[in-house]
C-alpha positions in Angstrom: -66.3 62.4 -24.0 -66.0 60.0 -21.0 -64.6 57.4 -23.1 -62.2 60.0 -24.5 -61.0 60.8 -20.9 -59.9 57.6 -19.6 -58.4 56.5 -22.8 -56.2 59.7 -22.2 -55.9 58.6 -18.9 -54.6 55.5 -19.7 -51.7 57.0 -22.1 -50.5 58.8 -19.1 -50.2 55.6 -17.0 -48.6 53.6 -19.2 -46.2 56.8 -20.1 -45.4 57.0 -16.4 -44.5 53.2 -16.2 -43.4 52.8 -19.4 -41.2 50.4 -17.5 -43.7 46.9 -17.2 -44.8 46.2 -13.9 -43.4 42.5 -15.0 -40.1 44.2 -15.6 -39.2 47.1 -13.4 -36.3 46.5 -11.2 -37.9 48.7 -8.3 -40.1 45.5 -7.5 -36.9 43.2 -7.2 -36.4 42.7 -3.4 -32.6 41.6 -3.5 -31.6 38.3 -1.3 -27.8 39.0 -1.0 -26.6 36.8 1.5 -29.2 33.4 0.5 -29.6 33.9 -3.1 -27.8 36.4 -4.9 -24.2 35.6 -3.8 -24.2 32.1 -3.8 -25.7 31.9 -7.5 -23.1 34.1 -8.6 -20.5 32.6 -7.3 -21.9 29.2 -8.7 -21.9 30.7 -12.1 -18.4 32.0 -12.1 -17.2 28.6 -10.8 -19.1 27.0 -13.9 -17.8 29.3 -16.1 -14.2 28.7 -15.0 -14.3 24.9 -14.8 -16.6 24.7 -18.0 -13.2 26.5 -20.3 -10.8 24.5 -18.4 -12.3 21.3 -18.8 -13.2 21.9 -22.5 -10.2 22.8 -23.6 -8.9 19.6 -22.4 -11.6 17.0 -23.1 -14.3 18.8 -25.5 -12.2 21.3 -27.4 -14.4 20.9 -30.8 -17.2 22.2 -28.7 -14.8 25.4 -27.6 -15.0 27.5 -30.3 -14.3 31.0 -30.1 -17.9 32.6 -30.2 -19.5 30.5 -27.8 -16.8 29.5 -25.5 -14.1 31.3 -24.7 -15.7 35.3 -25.3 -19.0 34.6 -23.5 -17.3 33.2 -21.0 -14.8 35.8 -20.8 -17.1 38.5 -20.6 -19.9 36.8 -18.1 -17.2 36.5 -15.9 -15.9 39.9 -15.6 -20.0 41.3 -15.9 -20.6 38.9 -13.1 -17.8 40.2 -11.0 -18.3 43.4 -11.2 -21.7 43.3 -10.7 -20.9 41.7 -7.3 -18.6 44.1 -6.4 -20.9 47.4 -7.3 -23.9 45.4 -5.7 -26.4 44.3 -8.9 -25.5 41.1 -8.2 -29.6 40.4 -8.2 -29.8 41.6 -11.7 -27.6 38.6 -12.6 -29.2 36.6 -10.7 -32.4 37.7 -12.7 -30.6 36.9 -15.7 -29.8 33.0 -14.3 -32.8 31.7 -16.2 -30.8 32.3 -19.5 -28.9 29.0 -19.3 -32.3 26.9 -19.5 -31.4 26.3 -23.3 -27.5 25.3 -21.9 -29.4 22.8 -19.7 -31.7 21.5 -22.2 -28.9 21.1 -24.9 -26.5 19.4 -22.3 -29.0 16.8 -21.3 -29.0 15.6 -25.0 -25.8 15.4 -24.9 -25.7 13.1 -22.3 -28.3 11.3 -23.1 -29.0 11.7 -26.8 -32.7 10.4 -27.1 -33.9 13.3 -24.9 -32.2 15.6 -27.5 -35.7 18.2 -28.6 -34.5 20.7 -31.6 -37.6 22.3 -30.9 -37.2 22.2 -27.0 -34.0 23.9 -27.4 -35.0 26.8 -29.7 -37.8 27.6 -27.8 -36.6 28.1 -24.3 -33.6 30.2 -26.3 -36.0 32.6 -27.8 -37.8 33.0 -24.7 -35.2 33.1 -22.2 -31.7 34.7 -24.4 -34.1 37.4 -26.6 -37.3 38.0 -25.1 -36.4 38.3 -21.8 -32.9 39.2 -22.6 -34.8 42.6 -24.1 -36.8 43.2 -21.3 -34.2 43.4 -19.0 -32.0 45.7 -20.7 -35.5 47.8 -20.9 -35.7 47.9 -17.6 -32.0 49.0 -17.4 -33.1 51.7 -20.1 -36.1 53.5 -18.2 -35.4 56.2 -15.9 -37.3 54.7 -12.9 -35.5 51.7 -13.8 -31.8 53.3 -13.1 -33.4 54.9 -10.0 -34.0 51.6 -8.4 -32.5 50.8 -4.7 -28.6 49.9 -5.2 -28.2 51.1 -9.2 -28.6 55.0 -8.2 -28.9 56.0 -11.9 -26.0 54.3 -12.8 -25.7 53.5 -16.9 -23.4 50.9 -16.1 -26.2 47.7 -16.1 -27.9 48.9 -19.4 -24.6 48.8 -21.1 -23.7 45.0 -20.0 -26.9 43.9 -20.7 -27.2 45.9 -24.4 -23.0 44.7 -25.3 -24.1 40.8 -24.4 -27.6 41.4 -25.9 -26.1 41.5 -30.0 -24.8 38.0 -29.0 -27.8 36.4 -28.3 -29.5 37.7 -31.4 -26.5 36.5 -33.7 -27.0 32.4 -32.3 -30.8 33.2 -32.5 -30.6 34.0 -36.0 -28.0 31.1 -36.3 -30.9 28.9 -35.1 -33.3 30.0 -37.4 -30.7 29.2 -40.3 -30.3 25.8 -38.2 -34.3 25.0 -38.3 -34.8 26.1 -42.0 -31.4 23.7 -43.1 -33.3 20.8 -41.3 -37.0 21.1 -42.9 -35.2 22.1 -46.1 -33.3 18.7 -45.9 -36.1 16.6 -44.8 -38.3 18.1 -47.6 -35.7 17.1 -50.1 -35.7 13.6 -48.4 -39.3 13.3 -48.6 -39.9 14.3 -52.4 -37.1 11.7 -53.2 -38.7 9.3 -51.6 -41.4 9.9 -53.8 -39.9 9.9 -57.3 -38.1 7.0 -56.5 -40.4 5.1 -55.0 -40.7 3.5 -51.4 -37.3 2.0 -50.3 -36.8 -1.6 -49.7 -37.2 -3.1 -46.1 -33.6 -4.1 -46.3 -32.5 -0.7 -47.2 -34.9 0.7 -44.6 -33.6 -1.5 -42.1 -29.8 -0.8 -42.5 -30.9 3.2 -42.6 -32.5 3.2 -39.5 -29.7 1.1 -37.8 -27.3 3.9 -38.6 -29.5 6.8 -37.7 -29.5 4.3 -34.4 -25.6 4.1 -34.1 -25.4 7.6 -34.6 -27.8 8.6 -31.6 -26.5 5.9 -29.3 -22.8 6.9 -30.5 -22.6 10.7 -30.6 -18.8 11.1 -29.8 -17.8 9.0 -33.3 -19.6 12.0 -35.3 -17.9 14.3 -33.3 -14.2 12.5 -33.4 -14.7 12.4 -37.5 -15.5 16.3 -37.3 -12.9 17.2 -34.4 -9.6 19.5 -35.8 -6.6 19.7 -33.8 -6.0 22.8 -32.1 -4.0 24.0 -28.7 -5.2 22.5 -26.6 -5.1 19.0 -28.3 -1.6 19.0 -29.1 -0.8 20.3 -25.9 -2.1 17.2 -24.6 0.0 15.0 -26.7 2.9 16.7 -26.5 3.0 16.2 -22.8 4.7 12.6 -22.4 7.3 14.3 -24.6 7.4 17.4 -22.2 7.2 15.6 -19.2 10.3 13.0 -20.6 12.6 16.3 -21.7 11.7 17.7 -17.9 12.8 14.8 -16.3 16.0 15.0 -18.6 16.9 18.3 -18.0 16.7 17.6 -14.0 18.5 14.3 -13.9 21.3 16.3 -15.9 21.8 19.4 -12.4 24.4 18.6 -9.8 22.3 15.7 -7.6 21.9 16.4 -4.0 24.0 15.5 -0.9 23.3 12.4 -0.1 26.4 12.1 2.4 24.3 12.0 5.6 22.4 8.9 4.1 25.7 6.9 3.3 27.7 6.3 6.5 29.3 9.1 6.5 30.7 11.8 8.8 30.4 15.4 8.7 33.1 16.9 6.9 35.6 18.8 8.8 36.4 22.1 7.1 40.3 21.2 7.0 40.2 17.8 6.5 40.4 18.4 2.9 37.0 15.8 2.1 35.3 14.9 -0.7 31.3 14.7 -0.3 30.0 11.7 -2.0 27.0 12.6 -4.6 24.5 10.1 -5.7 23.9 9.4 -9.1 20.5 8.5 -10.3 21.4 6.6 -13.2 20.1 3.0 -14.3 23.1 1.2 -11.8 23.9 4.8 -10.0 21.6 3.3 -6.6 23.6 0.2 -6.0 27.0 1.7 -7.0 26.5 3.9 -4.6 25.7 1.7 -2.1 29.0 -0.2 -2.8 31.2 3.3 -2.8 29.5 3.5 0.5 29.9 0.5 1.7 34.0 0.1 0.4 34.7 3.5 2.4 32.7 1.9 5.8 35.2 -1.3 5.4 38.0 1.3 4.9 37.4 2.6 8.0 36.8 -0.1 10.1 39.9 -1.6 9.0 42.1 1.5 10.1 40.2 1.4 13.4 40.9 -2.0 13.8 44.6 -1.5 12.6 44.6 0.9 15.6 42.9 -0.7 17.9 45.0 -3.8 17.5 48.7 -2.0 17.5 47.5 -0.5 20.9 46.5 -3.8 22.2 49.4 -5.3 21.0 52.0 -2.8 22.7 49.8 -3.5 26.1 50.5 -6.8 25.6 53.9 -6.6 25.4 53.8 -4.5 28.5 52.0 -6.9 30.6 54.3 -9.8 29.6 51.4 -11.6 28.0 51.1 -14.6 26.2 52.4 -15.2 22.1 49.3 -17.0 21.3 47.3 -14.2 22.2 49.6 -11.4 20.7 49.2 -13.7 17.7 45.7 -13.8 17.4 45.5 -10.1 17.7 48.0 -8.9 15.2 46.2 -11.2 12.5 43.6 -8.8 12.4 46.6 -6.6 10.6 46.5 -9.2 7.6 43.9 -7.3 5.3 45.0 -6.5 2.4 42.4 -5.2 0.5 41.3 -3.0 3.6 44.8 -1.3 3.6 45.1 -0.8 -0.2 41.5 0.9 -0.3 42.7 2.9 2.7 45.3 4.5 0.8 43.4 5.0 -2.5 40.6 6.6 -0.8 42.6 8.6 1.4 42.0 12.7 0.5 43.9 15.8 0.9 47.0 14.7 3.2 44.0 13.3 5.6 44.4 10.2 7.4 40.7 9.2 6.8 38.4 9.6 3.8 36.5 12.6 5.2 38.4 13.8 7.7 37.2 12.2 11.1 37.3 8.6 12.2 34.6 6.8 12.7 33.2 5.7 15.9 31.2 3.4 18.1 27.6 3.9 19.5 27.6 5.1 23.2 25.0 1.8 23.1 26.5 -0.3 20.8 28.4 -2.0 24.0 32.4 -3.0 24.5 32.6 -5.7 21.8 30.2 -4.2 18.9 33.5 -4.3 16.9 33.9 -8.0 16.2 29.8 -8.8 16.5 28.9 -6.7 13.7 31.4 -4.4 12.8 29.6 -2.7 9.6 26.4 -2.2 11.4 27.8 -1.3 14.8 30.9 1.5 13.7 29.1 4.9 12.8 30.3 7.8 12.2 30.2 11.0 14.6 27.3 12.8 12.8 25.1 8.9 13.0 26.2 8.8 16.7 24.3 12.0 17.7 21.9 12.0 15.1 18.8 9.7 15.3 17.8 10.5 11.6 21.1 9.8 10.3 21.4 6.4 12.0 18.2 5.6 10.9 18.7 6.5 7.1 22.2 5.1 7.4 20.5 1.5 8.8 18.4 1.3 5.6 21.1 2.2 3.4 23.2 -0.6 5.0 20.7 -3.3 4.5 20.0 -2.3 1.3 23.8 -2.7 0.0 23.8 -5.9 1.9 20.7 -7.5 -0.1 21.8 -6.2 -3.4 26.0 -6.4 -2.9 27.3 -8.7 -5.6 28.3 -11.8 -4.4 32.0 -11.6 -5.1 31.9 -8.5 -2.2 30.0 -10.6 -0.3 32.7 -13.9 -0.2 35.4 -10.6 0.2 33.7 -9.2 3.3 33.9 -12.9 4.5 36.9 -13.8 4.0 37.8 -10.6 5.5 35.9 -11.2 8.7 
């Protein structure tokens, strides 16, 4: 009778916490802020960078199964565990990628890889306590725990990830039963055909060798092309046709970077574009520079008939009138004056250009392409400076024929 009793007893203990001591979620004390959150967020981050970079580098490795739909949904069951607050139950749950790291220390170093390692920790870990925790979820005291407040919402994650887990473990099992079956075979050939030569020994364990030491030569033999991989060789193509189609739009105003002006709205101007062609830098530097000289020599044509009718006034010398009016004699200054000339205007781009404030009385006949500016480069800083480049830039790279021309010309 007394044993009777406390068997009875028993039953109605284990009834009332059907639940495991070893798995009821009321003895979880969650750490939010030192544990819980920063594991979870670790494990979305892995799960993110782990699809990205394997599409890219490892896409044989990607498939479907494993990759991208348990990622997929650990992600979102992750998230919205955070967000409801059973963020600790995933954290619970972290122990699951033990096989992941077993597995991914073979691969980088091959002779570590353990079939038997791997298959273990899976069983343990992804089905036994894969079951107890959706148990736990199950059980009525387990939904009454602190935070879940007999929410169904955690059992049914858990049970739609569980069928997963049992699929690869059954996967495994076909794995293991493929490899004895295969080394059985091996090992009763062996014995009808008797024990192999050392030669044929040696060269057989050499290539089991190679193959260990050289597992990415397996894996390029057994690697199909998908999306990702011809994504990835398509892009010199895509990045060639990109480049194309933008060297083909209007090119930007470079105006401001070429010595000149800023177009008045009546002055009926031109802008000048740059072309990035093959030649386009350097003949633009010469457009640039042929419209500076045209310039300078209307100024200079100015400047000189005013100098010359002050002269005149002031009963001055011939010799000097002489000298001054030969600065008239440029011919190809005044022919490029009129075939550059725009809209009725008496300049290229409708203002004249101008000297420095700084640039001192005689910058004119020192150095007259570096010196004359236009109105914009005068009050501008960036301008000048851009314009200074661009100057000694045409100057290094002018041809010499405009070279002799511009001396001749000076």
């Amino acid at each position: 009778n007394v044993r009777g009793v406390l068997v009875e007893k028993a039953v109605e203990a284990a009834r009332a916490n059907a639940t495991w001591q070893f798995f009821s979620l009321a003895e979880i004390h969650p750490r939010t802020f030192t544990v819980t959150h920063p594991l979870c967020a670790f494990f979305i981050a892995y799960l993110l960078s782990d699809l990205a970079l394997g599409a890219i580098f490892y896409p044989s490795m990607m498939n479907m199964a494993s990759g991208w739909v348990h990622h997929t949904a650990y992600i979102f069951f992750f998230s919205y565990w955070l967000h409801r607050g059973w963020g600790h139950i995933a954290a619970t749950a972290a122990v699951f990628e033990l096989p992941t790291f077993v597995m991914g220390i073979a691969c980088l170093y091959p002779p570590l890889r353990s079939n038997m390692g791997f298959t273990i920790s899976f069983f343990i870990t992804r089905v036994g306590l894969h079951f107890g925790i959706l148990y736990a979820t199950y059980t009525k005291k387990g939904r009454n725990a602190p935070g879940i407040d007999g929410s169904w919402a955690p059992f049914i994650c858990v049970a739609v990830t569980y069928p997963m887990h049992l699929f690869w473990g059954y996967k495994c099992i076909l794995s293991v039963q493929k490899r004895m079956r295969k080394r059985s075979l091996s090992r009763k050939a062996k014995l009808e055909e008797g024990t192999l030569s050392a030669r044929d020994a040696q060269d057989l364990t050499a290539a089991s060798e190679k193959a260990r030491a050289n597992p990415t030569e397996l894996l390029s033999k057994r690697r199909r092309p998908n999306f990702a991989q011809n994504l990835r060789l398509q892009i010199p193509a895509i990045a060639a046709n990109a480049g194309r189609f933008f060297n083909g739009l209007a090119p930007p105003d470079t105006t401001s970077a070429l010595n000149t002006p800023a177009i008045t709205p009546t002055g009926g101007a031109v802008p000048v574009y740059a072309n990035f062609g093959s030649a386009a830098p350097v003949l633009a530097l010469h457009k640039a520079a042929r419209a500076a000289a045209d310039r300078l020599g209307r100024g200079r044509k100015q400047s000189t008939s005013s100098l010359a009718g002050s002269l005149s006034e002031l009963d001055t010398e011939p010799e000097s009138v002489a000298s001054s009016s030969a600065l008239e004699r440029r011919p190809s200054l005044q022919n490029n004056s009129k075939r550059h000339s725009t809209g009725g205007s008496t300049t290229p781009f409708g203002t004249v250009a101008v000297i420095p404030l700084d640039a001192g009385p005689d910058a004119r006949d020192k150095t007259p392409f570096l010196a004359i500016r236009s109105q914009a480069e005068t009050t501008d800083r960036a301008r000048r400076l851009v314009a200074d480049a661009v100057r000694k830039a045409w100057a290094q790279r002018a041809p010499e024929s405009w070279k002799r021309e511009w001396d001749e010309e000076e």
